[in-house]
C-alpha positions in Angstrom: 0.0 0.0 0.0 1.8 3.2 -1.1 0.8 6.3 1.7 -0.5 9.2 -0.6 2.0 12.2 -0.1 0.1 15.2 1.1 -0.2 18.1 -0.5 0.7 21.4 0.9 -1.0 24.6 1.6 2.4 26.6 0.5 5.9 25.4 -0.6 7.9 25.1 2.8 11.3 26.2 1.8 13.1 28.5 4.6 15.6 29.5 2.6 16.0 28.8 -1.2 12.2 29.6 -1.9 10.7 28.9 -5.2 10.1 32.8 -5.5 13.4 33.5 -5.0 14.4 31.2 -7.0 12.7 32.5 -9.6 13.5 36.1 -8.8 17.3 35.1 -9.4 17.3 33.9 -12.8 14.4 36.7 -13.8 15.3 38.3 -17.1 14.8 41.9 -15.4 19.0 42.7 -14.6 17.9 45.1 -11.5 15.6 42.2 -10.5 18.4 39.6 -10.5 20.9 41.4 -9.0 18.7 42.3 -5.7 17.4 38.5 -5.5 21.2 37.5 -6.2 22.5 39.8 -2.6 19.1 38.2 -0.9 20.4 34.4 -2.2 23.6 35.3 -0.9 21.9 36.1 2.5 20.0 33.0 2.5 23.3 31.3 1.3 25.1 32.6 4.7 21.8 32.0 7.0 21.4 28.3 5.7 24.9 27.5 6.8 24.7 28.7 10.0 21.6 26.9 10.9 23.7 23.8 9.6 26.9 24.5 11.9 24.3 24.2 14.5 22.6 21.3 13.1 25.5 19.3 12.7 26.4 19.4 16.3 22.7 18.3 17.4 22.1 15.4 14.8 23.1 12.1 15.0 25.1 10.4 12.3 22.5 7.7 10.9 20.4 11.2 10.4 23.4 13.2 9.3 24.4 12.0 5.7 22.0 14.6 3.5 24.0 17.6 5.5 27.2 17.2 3.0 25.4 16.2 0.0 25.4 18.3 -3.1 23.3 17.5 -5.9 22.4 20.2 -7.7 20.9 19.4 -10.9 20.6 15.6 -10.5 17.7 13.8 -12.2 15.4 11.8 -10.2 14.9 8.5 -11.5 12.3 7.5 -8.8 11.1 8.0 -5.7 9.1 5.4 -3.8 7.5 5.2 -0.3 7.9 1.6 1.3 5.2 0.9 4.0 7.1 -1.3 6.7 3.8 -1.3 9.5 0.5 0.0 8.1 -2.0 1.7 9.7 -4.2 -1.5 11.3 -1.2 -3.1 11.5 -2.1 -5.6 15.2 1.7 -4.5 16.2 1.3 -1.2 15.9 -1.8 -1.1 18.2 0.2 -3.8 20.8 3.3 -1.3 20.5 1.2 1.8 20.2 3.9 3.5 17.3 2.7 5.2 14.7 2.7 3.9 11.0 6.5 3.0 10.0 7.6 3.4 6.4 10.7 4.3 4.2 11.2 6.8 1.4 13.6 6.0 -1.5 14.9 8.8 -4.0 16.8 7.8 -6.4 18.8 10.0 -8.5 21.5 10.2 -11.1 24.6 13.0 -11.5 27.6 13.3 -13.0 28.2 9.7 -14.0 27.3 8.5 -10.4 23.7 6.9 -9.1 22.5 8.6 -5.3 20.0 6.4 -2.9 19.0 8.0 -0.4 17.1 5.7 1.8 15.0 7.6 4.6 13.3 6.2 7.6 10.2 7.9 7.9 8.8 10.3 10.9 5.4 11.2 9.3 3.9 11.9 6.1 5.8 12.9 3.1 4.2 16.5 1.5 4.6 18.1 -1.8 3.4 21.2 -2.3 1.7 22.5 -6.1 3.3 23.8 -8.6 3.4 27.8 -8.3 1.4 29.6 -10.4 3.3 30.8 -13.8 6.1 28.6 -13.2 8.1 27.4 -16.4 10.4 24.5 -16.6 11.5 22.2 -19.6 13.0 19.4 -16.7 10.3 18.8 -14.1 12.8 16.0 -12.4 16.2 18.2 -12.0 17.0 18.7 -8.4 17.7 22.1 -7.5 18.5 22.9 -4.2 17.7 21.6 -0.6 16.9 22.0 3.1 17.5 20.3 6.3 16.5 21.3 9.5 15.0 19.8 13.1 11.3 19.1 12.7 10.0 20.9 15.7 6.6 19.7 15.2 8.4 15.9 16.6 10.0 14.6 19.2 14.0 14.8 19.9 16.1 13.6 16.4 13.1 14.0 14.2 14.4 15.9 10.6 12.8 17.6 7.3 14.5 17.5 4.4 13.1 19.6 1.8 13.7 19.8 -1.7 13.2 22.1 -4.4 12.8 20.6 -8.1 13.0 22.7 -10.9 9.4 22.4 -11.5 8.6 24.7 -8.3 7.8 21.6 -6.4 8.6 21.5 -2.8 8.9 18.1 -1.3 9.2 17.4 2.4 10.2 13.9 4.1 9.8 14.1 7.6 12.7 11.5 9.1 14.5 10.0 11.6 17.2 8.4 10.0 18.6 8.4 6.4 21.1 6.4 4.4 23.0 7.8 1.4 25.1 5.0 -0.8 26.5 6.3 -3.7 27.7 4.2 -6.9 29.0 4.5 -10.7 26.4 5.0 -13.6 27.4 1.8 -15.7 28.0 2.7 -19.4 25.1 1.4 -21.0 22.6 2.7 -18.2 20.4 5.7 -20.2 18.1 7.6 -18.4 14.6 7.2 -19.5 12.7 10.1 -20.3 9.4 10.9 -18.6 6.2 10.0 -20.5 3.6 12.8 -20.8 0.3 12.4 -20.6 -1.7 14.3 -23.4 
């Protein structure tokens, strides 16, 4: 049973917004240039609240901190229910429904799993208004931070595609493995639906 991923009132970015985003490659120069000093603030604030981050999280939740992948393409992403809702453990236990996330995604000759161990529902927020992209699966920039909504060493990690698309995985723990693209491996396109 695949858990439906919720859909957001507002994209949740803190820092690399979708509007900024967009203000920063606008084709208005004075437009860029004073969303490019306001990505450079939100450059300098995002790395501060990691430095203090890093300190607080523990390693098995610590391996998206470092990544960079800027402009990978998502192959997949899958949600893997481990205890469902109903589940007779869950009610014996009392824990809430247990699943996994995987994204997989593909850069620079190399393939990225990141394997998360869930802390609530995964939301994605709509696409904003006006927003125009020829690659709705490029990975564009990302967010970690405490979930304060959660108990002690609970995480978001939210990303921004480059279809405006904000998607946030509530977790606990996460697993990155990293391995070469074999040569033959071609990356299939996306179907469209007319």
């Amino acid at each position: 049973m695949k858990h439906p991923i919720a859909a957001l009132a507002e994209p949740t970015m803190k820092f690399f917004t979708p509007e900024l985003f967009r203000q920063v490659n606008s084709p208005d120069d004075r437009e860029a240039d004073i969303a490019n000093e306001s990505w450079e603030s939100a450059i300098t604030d995002y790395q501060q609240q990691l430095e203090a981050l890093r300190g607080r999280m523990p390693s098995y939740a610590s391996g998206v901190i470092d990544l960079c992948l800027h402009d990978a393409t998502t192959i997949a992403y899958q949600e893997i229910p481990l205890l469902v809702p109903g589940d007779p453990l869950l009610e014996e236990l009392a824990l809430p429904a247990l699943a996994t996330a995987l994204v997989i995604l593909q850069r620079q000759g190399k393939v990225w799993t990141l394997a998360y161990r869930l802390n609530g529902l995964v939301r994605q927020s709509s696409q904003p208004e006006g927003w125009v992209s020829s690659s709705p699966h490029q990975w564009l920039y990302d967010e970690v931070d405490e979930d304060s909504n959660s108990a002690k060493d609970a995480f978001l990690h939210r990303i921004l595609f480059s279809d405006g698309r904000v998607l946030e995985i509530p977790f606990r723990s996460v697993k990155v493995t990293e391995s070469a693209l074999a040569d033959s491996f071609v990356v299939p396109k996306p179907v469209r639906s007319a």
